[in-house]
TORKOL-701955 format. One line per 10 residues: number of its first residue (from 1); for each residue x, y, z of N, C-alpha, C. Coordinates in nm, 4 decimals. Example, Ala and Ser with C-alpha at 12.3 -4.5 7.8 and 13.67 -1.06 7.14 Angstrom:
1> 1.3190:-0.5690:0.7800:1.2300:-0.4500:0.7800:1.3200:-0.3300:0.7800 | 1.2850:-0.2250:0.7080:1.3670:-0.1060:0.7140:1.2900:0.0030:0.7870
***
This chain:
1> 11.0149:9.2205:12.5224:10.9345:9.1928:12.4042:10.8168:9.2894:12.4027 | 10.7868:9.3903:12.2621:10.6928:9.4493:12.2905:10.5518:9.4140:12.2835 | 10.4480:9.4666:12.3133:10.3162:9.3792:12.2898:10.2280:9.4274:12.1946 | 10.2470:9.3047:12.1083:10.1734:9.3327:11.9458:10.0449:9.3120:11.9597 | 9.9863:9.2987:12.0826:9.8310:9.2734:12.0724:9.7503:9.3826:12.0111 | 9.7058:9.3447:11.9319:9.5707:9.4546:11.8648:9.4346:9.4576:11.8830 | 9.4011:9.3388:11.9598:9.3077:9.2680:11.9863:9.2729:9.3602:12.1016 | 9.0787:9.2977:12.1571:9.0456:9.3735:12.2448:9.1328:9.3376:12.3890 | 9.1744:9.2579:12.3759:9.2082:9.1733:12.5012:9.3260:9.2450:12.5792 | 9.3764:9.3138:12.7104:9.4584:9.3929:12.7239:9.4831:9.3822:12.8675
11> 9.6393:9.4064:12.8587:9.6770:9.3400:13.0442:9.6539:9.4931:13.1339 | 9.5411:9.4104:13.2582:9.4725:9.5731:13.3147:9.6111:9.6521:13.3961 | 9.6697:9.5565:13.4974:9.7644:9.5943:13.5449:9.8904:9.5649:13.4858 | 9.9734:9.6621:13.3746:10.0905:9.6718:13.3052:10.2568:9.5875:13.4010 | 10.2053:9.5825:13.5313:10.3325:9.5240:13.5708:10.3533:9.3779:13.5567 | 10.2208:9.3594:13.5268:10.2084:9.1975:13.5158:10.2075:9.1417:13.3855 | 10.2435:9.2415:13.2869:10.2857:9.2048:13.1583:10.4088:9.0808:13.1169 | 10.5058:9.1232:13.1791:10.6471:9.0382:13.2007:10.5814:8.8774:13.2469 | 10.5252:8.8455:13.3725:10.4767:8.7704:13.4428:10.3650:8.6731:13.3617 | 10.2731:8.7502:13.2896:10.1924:8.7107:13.1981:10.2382:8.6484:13.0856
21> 10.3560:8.7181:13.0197:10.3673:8.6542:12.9260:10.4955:8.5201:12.9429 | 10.5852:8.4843:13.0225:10.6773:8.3890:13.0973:10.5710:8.2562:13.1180 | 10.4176:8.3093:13.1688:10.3480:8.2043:13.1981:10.3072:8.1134:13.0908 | 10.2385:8.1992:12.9691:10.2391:8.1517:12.8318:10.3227:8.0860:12.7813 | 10.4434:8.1244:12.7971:10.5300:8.0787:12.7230:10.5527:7.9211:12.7861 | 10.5408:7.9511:12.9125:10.5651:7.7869:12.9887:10.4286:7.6701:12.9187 | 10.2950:7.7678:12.9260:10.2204:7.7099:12.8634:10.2445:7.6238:12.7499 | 10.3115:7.7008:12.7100:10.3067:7.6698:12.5829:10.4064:7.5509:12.5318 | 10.4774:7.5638:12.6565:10.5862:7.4673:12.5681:10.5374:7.3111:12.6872 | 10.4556:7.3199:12.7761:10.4145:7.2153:12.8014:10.3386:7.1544:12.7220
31> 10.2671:7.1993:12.6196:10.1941:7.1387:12.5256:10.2857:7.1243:12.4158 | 10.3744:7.1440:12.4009:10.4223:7.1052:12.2972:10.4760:7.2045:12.2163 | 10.4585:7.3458:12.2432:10.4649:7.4543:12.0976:10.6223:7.5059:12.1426 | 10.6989:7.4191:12.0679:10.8367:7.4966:12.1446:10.8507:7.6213:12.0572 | 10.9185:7.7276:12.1258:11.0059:7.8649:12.0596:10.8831:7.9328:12.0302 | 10.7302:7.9281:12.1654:10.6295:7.9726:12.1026:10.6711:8.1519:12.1246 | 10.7370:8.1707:12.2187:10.7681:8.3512:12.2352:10.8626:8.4384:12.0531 | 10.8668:8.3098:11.9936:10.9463:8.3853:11.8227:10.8726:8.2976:11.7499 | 10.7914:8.1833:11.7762:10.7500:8.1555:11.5984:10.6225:8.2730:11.5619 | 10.6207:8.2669:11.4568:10.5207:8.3160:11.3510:10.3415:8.2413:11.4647
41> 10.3005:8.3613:11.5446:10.1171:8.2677:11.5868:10.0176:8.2423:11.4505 | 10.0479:8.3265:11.3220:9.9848:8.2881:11.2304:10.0281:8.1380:11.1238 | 10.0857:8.0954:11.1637:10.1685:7.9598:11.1644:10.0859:7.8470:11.2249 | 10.0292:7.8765:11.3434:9.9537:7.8118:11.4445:9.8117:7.7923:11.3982 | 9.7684:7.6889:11.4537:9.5859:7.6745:11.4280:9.5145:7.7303:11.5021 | 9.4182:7.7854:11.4567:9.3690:7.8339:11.5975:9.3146:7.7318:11.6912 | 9.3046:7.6213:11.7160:9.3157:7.5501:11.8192:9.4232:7.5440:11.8897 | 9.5473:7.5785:11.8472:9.7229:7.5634:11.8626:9.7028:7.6623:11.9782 | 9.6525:7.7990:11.9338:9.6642:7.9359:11.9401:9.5489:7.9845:12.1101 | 9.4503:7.9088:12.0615:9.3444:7.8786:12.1788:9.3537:7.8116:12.2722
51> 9.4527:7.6858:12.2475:9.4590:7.6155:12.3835:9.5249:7.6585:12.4653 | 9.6616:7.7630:12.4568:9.6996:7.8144:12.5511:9.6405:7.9361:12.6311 | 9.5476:8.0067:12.5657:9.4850:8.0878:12.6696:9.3806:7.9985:12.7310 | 9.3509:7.8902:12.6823:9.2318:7.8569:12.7560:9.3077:7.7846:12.8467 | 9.4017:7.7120:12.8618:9.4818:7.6214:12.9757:9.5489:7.7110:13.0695 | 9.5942:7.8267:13.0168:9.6198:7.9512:13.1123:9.4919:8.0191:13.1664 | 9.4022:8.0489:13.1421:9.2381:8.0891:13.2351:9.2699:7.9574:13.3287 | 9.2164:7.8606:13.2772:9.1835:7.7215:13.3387:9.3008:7.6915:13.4903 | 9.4061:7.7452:13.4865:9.5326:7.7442:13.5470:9.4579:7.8564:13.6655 | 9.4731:7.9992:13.6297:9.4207:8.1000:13.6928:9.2668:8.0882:13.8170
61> 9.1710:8.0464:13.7420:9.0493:8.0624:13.8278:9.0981:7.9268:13.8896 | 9.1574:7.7984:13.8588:9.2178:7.7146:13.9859:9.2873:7.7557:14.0999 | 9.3776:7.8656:14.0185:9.4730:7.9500:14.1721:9.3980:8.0298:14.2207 | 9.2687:8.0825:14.1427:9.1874:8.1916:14.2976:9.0897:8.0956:14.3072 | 9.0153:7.9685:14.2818:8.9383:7.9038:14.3698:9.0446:7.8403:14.4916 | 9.1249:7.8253:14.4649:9.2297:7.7587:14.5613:9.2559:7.8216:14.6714 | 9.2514:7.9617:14.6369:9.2469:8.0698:14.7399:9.1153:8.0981:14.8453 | 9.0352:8.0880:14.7614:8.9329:8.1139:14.8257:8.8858:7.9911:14.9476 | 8.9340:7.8836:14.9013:8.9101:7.7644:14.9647:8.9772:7.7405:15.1114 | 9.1022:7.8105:15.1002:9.2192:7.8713:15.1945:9.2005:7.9455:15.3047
71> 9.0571:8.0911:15.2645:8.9605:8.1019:15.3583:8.9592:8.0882:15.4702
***
């Protein structure tokens, strides 16, 4: 899938593109947004649209405080 982002927002290390976006998609369909990797995101609310990056951050700094704790 190619990446339509236009936005400032941009994956630093390119290998983790694949990885990044599999995670979303899981995101996403734990909340509920099934077939979120083909529907239309302008379809979505932006609360729809927001909760998955914010539950994916929220996911992330848990796995490196977790790490750090590991220490």
């Amino acid at each position: 899938m190619a990446n339509n982002n236009t936005g400032r927002n941009r994956v630093l290390i390119p290998e983790a593109q694949k990885g990044l976006d599999q995670f979303k998609y899981e995101v996403a369909s734990e909340l509920g947004l099934a077939n979120y990797a083909t529907i239309d995101k302008g379809n979505l609310t932006s609360r729809e649209n927001g909760y998955v990056g914010g539950i994916m951050v929220k996911r992330m700094v848990e796995a490196y405080e977790r790490g750090l704790a590991g220490r």
